[in-house]
C-alpha positions as CSV (number, residue, x, y, z in Angstrom):
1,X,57.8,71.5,39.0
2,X,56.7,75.1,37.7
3,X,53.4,76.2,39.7
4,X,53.2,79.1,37.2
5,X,52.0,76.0,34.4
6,X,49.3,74.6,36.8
7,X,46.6,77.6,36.1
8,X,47.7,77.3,32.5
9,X,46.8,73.5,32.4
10,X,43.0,74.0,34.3
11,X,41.7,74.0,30.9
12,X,43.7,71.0,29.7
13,X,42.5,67.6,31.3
14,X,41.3,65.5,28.2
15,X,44.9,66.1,27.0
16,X,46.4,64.0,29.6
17,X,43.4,61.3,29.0
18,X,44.5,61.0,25.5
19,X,47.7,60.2,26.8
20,X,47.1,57.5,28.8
21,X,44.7,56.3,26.2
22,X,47.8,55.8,24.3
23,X,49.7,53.8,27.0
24,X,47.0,51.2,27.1
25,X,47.1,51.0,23.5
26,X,51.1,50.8,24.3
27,X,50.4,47.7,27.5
28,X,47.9,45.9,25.0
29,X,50.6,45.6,22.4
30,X,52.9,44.0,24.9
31,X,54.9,47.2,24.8
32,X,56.3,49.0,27.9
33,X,52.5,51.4,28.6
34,X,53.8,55.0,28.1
35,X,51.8,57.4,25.9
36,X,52.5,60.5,24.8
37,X,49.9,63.4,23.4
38,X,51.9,66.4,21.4
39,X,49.0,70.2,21.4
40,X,49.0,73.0,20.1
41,X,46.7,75.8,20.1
42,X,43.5,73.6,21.4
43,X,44.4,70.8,19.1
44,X,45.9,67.7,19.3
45,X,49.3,67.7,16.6
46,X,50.0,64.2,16.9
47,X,49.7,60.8,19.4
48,X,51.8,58.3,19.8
49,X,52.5,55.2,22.4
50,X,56.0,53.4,23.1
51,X,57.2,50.8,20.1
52,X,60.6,49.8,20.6
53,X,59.6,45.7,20.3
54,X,57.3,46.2,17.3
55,X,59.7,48.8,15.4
56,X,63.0,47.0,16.6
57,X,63.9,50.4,17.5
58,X,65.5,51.5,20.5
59,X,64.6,54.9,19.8
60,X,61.1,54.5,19.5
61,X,59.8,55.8,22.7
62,X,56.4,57.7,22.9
63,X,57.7,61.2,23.2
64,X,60.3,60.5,20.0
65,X,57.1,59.2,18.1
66,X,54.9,61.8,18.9
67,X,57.7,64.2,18.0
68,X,58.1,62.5,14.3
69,X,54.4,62.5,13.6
70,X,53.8,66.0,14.5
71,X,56.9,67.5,12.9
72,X,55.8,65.5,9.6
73,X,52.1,67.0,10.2
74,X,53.3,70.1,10.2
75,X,56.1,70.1,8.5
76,X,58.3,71.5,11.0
77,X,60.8,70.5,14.0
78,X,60.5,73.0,16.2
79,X,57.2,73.4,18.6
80,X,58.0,76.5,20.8
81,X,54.3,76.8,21.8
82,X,53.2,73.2,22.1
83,X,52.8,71.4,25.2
84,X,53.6,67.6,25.5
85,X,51.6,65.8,28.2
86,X,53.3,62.0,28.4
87,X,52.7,59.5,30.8
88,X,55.9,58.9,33.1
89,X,59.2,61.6,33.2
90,X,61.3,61.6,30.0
91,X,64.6,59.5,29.8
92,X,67.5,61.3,28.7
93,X,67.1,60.6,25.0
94,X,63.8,62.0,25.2
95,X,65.1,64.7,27.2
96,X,67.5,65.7,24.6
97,X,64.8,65.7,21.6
98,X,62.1,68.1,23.7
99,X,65.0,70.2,23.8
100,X,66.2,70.2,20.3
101,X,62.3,70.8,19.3
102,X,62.6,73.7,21.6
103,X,59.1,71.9,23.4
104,X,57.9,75.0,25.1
105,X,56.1,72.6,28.2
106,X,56.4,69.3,29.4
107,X,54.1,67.9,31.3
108,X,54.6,64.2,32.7
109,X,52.4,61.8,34.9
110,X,54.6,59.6,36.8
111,X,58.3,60.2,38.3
112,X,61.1,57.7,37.0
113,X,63.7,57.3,39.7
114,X,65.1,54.6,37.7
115,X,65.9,56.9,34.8
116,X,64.0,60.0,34.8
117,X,66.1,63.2,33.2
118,X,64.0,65.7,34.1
119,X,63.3,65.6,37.8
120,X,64.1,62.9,39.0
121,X,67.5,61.1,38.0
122,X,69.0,63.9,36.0
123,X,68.0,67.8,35.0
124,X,68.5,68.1,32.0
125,X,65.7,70.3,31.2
126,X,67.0,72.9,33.7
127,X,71.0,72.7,32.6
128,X,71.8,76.2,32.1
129,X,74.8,75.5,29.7
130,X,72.3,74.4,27.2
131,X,70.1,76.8,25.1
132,X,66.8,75.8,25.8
133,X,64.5,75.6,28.5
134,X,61.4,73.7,28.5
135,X,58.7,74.0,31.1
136,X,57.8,71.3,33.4
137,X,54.7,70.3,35.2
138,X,54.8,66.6,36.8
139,X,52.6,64.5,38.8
140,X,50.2,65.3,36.2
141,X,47.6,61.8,36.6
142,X,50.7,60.3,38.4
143,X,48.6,57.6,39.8
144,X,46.6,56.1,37.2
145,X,50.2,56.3,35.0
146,X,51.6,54.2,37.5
147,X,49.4,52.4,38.0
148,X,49.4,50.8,34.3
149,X,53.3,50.3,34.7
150,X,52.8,48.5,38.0
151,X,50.1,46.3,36.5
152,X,51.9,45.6,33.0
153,X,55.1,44.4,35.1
154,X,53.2,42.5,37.6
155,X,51.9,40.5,34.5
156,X,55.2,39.8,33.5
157,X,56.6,38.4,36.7
């Protein structure tokens, strides 16, 4: 975790909200609940919530959705001065496209020691041999986003 992001993120909590927002939306739809919230500047570039049952896409994972809308919004790829807020830690796929976006902050509610490549499982974010870093704040509302994972798998059990 970077401590040098906290005091950059005091004036940042709806962001997280919206994010969460979007992993309900996510649970509701019978998808796995992770949302994802993509800002720039103040403003909210683009939202998105996991889809990979309703798209029949393996790919379609909140952070790669968020990613797609913004860089259609704004007709662009790359978003070295946007911060993504999403609700539980990146998988490695995920990993890979906030790098290749050049994401200049990541910051993430709940851990995933399951597969979580950015603090938990793997560091991808952090690999030296790669040209981007991205920074990372976690923990960020790491209760109430696990908290919608435990409840959406208790439900299924």
């Amino acid at each position: 975790m970077s401590s040098d992001n906290e005091a950059a993120l005091d004036g940042h909590p709806p962001w997280m909200e919206i994010a969460l927002e979007e992993a309900r939306r996510a649970g509701g739809e019978g998808e796995v609940p992770v949302g994802a919230a993509l800002v720039q500047d103040g403003a909210v570039l683009a939202t998105a919530h996991n889809r990979p049952i309703a798209l029949r896409d393996p790919t379609a994972h909140a952070e790669m959705l968020v990613l797609r809308a913004a860089g259609q919004r704004v007709g662009n790829y790359r978003f070295p001065e946007a911060i993504l807020y999403v609700t539980l830690e990146p998988c490695v796929m995920c990993a890979g496209a906030l790098l290749h976006a050049r994401v200049g902050c990541l910051v993430y509610g709940a851990a995933d020691p399951r597969g979580g490549a950015v603090e938990s499982l793997y560091r991808i974010l952090e690999d030296a041999r790669l040209p981007h870093r991205v920074r990372v704040v976690g923990g960020v509302q790491a209760e109430e986003s696990r908290a919608l994972l435990q409840e959406f798998f208790l439900a299924r059990r």
